[in-house]
CHARMM-style PDB file with segment names, atoms N, HN, CA, C and O in Angstrom:
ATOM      1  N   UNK     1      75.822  87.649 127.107  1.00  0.00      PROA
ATOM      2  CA  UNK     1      76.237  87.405 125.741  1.00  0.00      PROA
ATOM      3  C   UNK     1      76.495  85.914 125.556  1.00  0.00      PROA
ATOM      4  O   UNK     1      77.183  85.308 126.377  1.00  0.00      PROA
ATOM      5  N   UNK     2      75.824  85.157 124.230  1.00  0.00      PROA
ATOM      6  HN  UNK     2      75.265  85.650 123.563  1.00  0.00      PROA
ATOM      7  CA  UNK     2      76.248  84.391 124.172  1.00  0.00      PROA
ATOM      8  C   UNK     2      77.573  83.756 123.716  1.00  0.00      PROA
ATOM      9  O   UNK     2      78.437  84.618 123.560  1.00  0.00      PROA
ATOM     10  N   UNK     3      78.074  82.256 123.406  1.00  0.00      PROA
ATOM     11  HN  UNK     3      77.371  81.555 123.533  1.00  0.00      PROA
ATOM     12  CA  UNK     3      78.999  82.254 122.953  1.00  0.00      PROA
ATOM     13  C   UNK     3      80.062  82.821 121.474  1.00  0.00      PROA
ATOM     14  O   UNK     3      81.258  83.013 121.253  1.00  0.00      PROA
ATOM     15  N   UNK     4      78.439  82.942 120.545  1.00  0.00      PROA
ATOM     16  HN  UNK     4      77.468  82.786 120.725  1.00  0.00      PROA
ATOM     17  CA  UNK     4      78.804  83.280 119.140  1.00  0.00      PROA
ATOM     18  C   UNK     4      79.522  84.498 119.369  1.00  0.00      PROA
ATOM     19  O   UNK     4      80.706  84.529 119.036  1.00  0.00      PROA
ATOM     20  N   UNK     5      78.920  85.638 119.955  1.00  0.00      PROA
ATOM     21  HN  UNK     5      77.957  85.612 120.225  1.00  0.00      PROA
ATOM     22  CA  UNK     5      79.142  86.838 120.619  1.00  0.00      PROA
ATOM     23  C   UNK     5      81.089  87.079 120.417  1.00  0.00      PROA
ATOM     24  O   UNK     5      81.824  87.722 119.668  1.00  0.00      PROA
ATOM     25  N   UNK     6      81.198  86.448 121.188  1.00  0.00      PROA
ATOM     26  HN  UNK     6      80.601  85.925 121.796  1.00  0.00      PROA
ATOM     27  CA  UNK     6      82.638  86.413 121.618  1.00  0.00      PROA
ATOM     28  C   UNK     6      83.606  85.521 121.084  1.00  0.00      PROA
ATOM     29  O   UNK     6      84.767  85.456 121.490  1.00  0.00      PROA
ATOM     30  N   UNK     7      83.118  84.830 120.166  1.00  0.00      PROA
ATOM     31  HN  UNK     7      82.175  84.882 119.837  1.00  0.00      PROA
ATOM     32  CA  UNK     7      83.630  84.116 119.025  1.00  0.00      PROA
ATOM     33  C   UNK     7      83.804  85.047 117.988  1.00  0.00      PROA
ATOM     34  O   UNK     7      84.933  85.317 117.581  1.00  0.00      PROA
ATOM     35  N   UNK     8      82.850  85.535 117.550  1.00  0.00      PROA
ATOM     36  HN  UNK     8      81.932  85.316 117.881  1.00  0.00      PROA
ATOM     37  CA  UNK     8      82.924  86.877 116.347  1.00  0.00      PROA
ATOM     38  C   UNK     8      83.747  88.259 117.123  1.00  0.00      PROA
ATOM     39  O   UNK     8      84.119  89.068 116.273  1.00  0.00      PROA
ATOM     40  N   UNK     9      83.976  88.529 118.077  1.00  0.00      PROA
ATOM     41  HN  UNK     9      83.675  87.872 118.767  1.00  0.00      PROA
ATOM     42  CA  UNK     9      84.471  89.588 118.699  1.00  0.00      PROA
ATOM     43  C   UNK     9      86.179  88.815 118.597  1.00  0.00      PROA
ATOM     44  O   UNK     9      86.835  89.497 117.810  1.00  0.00      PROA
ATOM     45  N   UNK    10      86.930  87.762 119.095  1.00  0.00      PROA
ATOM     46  HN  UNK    10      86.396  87.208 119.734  1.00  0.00      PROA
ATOM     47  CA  UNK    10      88.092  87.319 119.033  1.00  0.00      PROA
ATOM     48  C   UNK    10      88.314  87.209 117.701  1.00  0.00      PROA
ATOM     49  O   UNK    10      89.515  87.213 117.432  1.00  0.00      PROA
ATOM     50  N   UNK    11      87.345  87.081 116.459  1.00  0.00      PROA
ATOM     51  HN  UNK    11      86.369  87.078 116.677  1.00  0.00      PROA
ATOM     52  CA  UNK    11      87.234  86.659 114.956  1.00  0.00      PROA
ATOM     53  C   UNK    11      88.166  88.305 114.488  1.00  0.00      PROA
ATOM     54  O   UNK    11      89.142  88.468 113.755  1.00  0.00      PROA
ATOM     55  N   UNK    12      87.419  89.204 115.211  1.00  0.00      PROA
ATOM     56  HN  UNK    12      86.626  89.072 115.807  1.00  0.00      PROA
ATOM     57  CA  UNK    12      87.561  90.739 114.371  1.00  0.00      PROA
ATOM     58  C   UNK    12      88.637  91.284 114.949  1.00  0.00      PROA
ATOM     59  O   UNK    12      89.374  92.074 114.359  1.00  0.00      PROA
ATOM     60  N   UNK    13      88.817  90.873 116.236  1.00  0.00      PROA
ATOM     61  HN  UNK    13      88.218  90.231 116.715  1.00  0.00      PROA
ATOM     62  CA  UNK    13      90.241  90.899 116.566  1.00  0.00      PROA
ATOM     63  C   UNK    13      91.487  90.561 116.319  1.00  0.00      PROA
ATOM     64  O   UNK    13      92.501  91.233 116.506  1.00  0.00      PROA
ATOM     65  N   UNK    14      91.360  89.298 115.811  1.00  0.00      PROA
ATOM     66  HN  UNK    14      90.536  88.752 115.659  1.00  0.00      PROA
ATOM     67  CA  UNK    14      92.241  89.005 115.158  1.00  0.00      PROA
ATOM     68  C   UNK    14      92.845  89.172 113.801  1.00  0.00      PROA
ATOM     69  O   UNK    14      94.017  89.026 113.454  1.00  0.00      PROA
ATOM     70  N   UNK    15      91.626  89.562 112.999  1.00  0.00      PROA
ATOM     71  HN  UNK    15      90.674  89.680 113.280  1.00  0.00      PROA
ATOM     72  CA  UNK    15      91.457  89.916 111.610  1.00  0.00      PROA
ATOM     73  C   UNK    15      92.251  91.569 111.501  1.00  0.00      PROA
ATOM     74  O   UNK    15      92.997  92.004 110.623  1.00  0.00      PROA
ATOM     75  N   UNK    16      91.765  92.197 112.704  1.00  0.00      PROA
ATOM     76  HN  UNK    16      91.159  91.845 113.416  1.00  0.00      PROA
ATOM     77  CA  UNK    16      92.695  93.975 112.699  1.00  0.00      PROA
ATOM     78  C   UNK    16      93.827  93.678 112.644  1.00  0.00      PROA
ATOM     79  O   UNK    16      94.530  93.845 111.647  1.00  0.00      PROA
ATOM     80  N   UNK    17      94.364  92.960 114.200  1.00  0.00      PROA
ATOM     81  HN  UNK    17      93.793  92.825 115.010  1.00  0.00      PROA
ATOM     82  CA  UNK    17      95.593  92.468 114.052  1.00  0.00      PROA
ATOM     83  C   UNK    17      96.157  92.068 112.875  1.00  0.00      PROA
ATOM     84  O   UNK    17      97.145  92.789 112.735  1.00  0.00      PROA
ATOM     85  N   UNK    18      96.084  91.394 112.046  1.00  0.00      PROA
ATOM     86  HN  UNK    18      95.281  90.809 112.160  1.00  0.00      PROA
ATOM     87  CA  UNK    18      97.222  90.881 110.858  1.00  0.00      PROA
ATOM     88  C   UNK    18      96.882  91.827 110.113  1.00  0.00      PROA
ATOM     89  O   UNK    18      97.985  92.055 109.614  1.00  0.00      PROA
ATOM     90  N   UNK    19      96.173  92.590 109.629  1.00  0.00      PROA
ATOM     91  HN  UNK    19      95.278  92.406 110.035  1.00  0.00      PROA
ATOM     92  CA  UNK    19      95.486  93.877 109.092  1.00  0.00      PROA
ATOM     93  C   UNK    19      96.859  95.108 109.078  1.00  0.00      PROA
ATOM     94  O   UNK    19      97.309  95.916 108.266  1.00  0.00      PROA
ATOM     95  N   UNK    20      97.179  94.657 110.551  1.00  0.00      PROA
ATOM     96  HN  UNK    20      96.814  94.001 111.211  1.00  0.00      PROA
ATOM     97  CA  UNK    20      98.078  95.752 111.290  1.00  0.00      PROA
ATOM     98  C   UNK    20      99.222  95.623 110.995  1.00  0.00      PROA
ATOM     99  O   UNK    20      99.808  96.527 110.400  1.00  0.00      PROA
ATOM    100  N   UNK    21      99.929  94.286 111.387  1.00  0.00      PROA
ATOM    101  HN  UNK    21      99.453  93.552 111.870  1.00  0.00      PROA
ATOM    102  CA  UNK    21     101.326  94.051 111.038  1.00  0.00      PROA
ATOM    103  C   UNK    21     101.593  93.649 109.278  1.00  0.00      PROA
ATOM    104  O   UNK    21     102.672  93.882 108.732  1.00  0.00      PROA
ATOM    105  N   UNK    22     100.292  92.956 108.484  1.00  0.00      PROA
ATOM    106  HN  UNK    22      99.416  92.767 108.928  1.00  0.00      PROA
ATOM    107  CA  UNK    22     100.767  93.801 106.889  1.00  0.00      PROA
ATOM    108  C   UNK    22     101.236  94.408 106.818  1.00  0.00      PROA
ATOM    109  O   UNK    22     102.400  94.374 106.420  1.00  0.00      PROA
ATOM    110  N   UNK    23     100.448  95.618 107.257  1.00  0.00      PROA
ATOM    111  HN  UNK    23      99.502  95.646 107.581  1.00  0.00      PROA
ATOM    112  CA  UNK    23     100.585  97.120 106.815  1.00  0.00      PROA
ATOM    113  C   UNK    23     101.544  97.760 107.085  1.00  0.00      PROA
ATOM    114  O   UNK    23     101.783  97.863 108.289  1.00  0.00      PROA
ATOM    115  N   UNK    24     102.607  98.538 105.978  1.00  0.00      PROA
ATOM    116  HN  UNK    24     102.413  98.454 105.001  1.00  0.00      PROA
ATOM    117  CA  UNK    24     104.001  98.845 106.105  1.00  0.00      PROA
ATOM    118  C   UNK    24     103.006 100.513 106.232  1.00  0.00      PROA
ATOM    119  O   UNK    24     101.815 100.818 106.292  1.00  0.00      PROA
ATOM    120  N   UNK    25     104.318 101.240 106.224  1.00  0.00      PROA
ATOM    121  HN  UNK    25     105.286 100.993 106.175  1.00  0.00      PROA
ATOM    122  CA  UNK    25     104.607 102.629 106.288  1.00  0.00      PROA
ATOM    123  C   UNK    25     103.625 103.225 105.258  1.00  0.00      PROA
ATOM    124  O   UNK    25     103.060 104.297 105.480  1.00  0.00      PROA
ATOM    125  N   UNK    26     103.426 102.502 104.107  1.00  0.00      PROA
ATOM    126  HN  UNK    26     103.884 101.632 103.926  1.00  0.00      PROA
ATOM    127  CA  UNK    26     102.381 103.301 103.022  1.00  0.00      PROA
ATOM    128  C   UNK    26     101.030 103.025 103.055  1.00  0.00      PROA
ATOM    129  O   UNK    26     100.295 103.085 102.069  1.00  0.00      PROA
ATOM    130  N   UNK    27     100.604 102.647 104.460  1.00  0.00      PROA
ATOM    131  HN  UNK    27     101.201 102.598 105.261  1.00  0.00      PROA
ATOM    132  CA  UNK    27      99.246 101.979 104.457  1.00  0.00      PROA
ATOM    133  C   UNK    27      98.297 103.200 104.832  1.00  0.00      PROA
ATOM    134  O   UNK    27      98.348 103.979 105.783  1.00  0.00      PROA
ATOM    135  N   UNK    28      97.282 103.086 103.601  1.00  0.00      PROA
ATOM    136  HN  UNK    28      97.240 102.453 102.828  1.00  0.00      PROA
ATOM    137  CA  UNK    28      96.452 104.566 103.774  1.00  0.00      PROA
ATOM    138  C   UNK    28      95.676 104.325 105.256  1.00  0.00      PROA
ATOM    139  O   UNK    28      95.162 103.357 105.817  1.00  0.00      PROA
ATOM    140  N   UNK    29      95.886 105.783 105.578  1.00  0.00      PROA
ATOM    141  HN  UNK    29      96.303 106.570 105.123  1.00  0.00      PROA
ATOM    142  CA  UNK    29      95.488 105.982 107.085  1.00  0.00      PROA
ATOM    143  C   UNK    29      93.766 105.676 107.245  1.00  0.00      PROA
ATOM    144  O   UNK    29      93.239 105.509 108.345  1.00  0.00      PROA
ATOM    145  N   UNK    30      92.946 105.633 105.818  1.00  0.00      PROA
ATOM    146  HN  UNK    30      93.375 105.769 104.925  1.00  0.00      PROA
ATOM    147  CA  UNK    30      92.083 105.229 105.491  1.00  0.00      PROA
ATOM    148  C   UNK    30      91.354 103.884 106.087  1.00  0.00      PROA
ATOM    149  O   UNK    30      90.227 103.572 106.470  1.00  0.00      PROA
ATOM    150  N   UNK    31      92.675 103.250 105.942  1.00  0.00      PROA
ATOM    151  HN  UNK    31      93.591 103.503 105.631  1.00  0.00      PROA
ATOM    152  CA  UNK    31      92.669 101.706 106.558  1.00  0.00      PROA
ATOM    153  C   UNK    31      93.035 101.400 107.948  1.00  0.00      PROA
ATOM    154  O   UNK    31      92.448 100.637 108.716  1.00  0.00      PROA
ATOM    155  N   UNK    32      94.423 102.324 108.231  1.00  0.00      PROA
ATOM    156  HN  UNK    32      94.900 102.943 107.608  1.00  0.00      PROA
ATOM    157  CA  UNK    32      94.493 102.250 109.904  1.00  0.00      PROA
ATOM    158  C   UNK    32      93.943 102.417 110.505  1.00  0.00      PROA
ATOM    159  O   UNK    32      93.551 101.417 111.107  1.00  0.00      PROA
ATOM    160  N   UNK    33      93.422 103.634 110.911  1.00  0.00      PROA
ATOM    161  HN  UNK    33      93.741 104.446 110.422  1.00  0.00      PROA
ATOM    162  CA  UNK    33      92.473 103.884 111.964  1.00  0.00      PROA
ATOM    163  C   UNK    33      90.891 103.293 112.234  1.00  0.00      PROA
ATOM    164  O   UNK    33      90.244 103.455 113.269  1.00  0.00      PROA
ATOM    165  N   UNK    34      90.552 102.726 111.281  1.00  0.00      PROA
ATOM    166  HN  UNK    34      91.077 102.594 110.440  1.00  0.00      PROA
ATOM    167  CA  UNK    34      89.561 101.870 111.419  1.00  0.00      PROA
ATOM    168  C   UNK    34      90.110 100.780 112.207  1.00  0.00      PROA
ATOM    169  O   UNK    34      89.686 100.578 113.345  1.00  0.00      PROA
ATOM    170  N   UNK    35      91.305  99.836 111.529  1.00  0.00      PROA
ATOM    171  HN  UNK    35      91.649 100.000 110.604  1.00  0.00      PROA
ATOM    172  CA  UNK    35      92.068  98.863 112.263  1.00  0.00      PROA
ATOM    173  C   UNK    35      92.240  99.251 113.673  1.00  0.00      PROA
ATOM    174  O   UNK    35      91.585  98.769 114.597  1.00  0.00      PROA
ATOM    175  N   UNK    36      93.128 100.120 113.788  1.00  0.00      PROA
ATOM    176  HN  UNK    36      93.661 100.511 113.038  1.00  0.00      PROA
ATOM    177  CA  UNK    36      93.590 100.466 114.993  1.00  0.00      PROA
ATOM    178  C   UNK    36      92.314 100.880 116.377  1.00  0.00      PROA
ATOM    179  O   UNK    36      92.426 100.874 117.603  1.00  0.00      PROA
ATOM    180  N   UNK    37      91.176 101.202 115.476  1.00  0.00      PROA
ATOM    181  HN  UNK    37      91.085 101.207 114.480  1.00  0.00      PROA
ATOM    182  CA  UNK    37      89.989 101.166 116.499  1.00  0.00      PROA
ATOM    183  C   UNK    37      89.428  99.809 117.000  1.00  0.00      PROA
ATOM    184  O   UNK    37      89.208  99.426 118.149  1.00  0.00      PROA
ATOM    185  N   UNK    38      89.272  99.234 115.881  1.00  0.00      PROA
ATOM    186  HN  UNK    38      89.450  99.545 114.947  1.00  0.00      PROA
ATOM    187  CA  UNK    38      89.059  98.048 115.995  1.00  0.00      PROA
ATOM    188  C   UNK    38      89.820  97.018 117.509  1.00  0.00      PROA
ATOM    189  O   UNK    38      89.325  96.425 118.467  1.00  0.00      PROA
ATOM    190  N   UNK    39      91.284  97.271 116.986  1.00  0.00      PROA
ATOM    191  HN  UNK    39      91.686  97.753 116.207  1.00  0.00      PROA
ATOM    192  CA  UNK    39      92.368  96.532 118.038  1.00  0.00      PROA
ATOM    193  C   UNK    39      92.057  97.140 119.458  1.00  0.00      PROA
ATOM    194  O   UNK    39      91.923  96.457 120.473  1.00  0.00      PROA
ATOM    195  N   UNK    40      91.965  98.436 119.402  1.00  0.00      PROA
ATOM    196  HN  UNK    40      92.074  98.991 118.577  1.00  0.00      PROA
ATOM    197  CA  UNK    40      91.588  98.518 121.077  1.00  0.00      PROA
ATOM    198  C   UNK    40      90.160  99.048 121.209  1.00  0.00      PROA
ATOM    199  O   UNK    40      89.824  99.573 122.270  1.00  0.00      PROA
ATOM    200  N   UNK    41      89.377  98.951 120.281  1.00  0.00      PROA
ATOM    201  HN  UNK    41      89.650  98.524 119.418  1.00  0.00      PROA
ATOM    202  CA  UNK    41      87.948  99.006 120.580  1.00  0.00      PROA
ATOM    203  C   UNK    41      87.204  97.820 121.473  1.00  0.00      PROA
ATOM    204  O   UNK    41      86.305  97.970 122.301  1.00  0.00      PROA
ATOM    205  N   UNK    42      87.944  96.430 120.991  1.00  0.00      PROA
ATOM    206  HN  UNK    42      88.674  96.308 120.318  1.00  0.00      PROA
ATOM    207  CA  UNK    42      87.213  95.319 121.096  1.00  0.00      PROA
ATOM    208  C   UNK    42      87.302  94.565 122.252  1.00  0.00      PROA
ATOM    209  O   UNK    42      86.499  93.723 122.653  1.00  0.00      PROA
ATOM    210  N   UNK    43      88.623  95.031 122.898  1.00  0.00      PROA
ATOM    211  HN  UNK    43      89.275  95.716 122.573  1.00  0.00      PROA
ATOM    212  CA  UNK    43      88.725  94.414 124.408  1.00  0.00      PROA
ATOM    213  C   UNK    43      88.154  95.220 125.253  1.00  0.00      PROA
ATOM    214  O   UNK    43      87.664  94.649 126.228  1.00  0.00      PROA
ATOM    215  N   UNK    44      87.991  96.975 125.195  1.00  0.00      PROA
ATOM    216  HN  UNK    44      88.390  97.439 124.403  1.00  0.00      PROA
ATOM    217  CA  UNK    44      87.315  97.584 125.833  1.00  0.00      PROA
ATOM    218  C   UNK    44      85.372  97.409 125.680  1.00  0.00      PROA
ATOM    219  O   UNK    44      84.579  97.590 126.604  1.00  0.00      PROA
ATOM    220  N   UNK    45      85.061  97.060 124.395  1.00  0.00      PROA
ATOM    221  HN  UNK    45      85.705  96.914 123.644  1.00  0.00      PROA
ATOM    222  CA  UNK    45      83.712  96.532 123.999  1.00  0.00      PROA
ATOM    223  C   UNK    45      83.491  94.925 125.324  1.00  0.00      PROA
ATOM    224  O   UNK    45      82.716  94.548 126.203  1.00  0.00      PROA
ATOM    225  N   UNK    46      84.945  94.428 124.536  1.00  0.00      PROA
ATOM    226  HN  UNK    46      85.575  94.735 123.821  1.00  0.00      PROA
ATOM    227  CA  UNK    46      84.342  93.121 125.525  1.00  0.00      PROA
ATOM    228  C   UNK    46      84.243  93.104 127.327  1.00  0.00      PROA
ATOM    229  O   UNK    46      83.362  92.482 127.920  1.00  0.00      PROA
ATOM    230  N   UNK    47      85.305  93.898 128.008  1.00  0.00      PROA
ATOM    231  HN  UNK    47      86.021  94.403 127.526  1.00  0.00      PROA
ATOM    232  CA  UNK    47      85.372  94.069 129.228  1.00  0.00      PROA
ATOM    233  C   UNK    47      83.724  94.851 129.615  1.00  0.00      PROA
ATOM    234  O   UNK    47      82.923  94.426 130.447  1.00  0.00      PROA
ATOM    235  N   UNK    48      83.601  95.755 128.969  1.00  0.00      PROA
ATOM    236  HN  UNK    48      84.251  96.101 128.293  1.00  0.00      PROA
ATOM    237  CA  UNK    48      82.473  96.290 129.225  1.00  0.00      PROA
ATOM    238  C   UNK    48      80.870  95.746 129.220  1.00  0.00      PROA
ATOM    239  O   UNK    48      79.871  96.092 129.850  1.00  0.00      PROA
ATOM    240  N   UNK    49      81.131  94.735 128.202  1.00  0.00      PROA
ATOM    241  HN  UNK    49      81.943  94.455 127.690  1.00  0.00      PROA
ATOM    242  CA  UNK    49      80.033  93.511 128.020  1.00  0.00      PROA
ATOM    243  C   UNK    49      79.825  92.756 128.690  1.00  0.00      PROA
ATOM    244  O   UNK    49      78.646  92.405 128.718  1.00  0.00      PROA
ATOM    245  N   UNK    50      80.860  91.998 129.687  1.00  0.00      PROA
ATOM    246  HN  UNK    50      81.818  92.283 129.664  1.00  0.00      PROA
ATOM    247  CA  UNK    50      81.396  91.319 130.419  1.00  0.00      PROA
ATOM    248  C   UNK    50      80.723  91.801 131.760  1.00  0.00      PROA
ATOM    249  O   UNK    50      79.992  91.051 132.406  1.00  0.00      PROA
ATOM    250  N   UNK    51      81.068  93.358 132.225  1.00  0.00      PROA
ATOM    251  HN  UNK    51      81.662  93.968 131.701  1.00  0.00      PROA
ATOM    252  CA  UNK    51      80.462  93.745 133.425  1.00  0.00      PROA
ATOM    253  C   UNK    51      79.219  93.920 132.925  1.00  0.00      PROA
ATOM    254  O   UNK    51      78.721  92.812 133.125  1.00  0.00      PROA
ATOM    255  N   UNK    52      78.689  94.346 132.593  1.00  0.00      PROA
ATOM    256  HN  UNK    52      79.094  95.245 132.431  1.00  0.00      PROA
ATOM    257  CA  UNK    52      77.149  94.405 132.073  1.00  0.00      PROA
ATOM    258  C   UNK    52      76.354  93.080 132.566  1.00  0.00      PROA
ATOM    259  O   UNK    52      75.449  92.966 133.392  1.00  0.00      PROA
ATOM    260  N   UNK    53      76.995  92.150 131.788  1.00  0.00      PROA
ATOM    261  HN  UNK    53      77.730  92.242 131.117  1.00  0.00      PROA
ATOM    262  CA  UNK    53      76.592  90.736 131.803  1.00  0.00      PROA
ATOM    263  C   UNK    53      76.321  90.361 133.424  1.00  0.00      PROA
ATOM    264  O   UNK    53      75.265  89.906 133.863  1.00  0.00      PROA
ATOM    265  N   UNK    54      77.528  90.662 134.202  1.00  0.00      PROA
ATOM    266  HN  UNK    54      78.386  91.031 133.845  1.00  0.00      PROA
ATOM    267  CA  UNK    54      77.569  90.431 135.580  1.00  0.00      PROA
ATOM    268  C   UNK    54      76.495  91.063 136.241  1.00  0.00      PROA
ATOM    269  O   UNK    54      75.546  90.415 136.684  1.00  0.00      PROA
ATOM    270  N   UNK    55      76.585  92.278 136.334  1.00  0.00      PROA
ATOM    271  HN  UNK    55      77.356  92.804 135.975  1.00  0.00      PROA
ATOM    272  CA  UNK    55      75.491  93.146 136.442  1.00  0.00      PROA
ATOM    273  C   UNK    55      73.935  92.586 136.918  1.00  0.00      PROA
ATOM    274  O   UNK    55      73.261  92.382 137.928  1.00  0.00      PROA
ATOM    275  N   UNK    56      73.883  92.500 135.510  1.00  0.00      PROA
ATOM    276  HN  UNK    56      74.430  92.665 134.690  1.00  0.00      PROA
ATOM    277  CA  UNK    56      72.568  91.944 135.008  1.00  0.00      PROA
ATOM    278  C   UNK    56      72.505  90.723 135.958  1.00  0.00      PROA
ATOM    279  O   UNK    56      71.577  90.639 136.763  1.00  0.00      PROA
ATOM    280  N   UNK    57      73.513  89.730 135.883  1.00  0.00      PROA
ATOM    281  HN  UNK    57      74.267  89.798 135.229  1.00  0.00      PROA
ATOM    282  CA  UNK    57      73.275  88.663 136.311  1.00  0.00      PROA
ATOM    283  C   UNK    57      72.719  88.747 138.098  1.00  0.00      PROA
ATOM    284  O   UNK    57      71.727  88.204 138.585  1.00  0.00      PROA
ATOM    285  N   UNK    58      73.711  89.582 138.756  1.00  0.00      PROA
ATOM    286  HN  UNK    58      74.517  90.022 138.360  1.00  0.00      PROA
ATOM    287  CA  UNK    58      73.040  89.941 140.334  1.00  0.00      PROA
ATOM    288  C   UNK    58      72.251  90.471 140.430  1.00  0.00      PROA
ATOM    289  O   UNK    58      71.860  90.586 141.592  1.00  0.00      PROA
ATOM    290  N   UNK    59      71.641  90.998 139.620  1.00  0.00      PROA
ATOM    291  HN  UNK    59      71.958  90.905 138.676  1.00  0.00      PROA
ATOM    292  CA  UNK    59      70.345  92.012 139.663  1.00  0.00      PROA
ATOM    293  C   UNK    59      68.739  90.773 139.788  1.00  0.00      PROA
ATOM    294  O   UNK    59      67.660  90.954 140.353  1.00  0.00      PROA
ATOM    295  N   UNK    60      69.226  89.663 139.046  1.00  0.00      PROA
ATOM    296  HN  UNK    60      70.103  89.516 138.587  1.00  0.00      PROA
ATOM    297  CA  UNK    60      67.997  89.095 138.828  1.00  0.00      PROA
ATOM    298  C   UNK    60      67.790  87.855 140.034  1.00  0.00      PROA
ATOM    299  O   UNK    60      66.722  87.245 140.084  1.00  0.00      PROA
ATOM    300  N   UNK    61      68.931  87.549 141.007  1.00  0.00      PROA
ATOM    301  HN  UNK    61      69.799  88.045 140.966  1.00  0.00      PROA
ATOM    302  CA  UNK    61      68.981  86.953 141.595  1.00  0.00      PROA
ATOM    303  C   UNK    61      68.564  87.569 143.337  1.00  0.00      PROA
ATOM    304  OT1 UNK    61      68.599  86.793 144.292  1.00  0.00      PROA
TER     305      UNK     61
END
């Protein structure tokens, strides 16, 4: 992955986050759980990208 990659991945991360702590008690669940996927979607997306990447990388060497 390149750098943009993980520039836009810390971008959407951060964007759930404040998303999250806005959001009081009346925040349609409409909106959370997208957020809330988001927040722990994206480090598990990135760790997983990450080994991939590695992967790949010993494979060709």
């Amino acid at each position: 992955m390149d750098r943009t990659e993980y520039f836009l991945a810390i971008i959407t991360f951060l964007l759930a986050s404040i998303v999250y702590v806005i959001g009081d008690g009346d925040t349609p669940s409409i909106i959370v759980l997208p957020v809330l996927v988001l927040l722990y979607g994206t480090p598990i997306y990135r760790l997983i990208a990450s080994m991939s990447d590695l992967s790949q990388g010993s494979d060709q060497q």
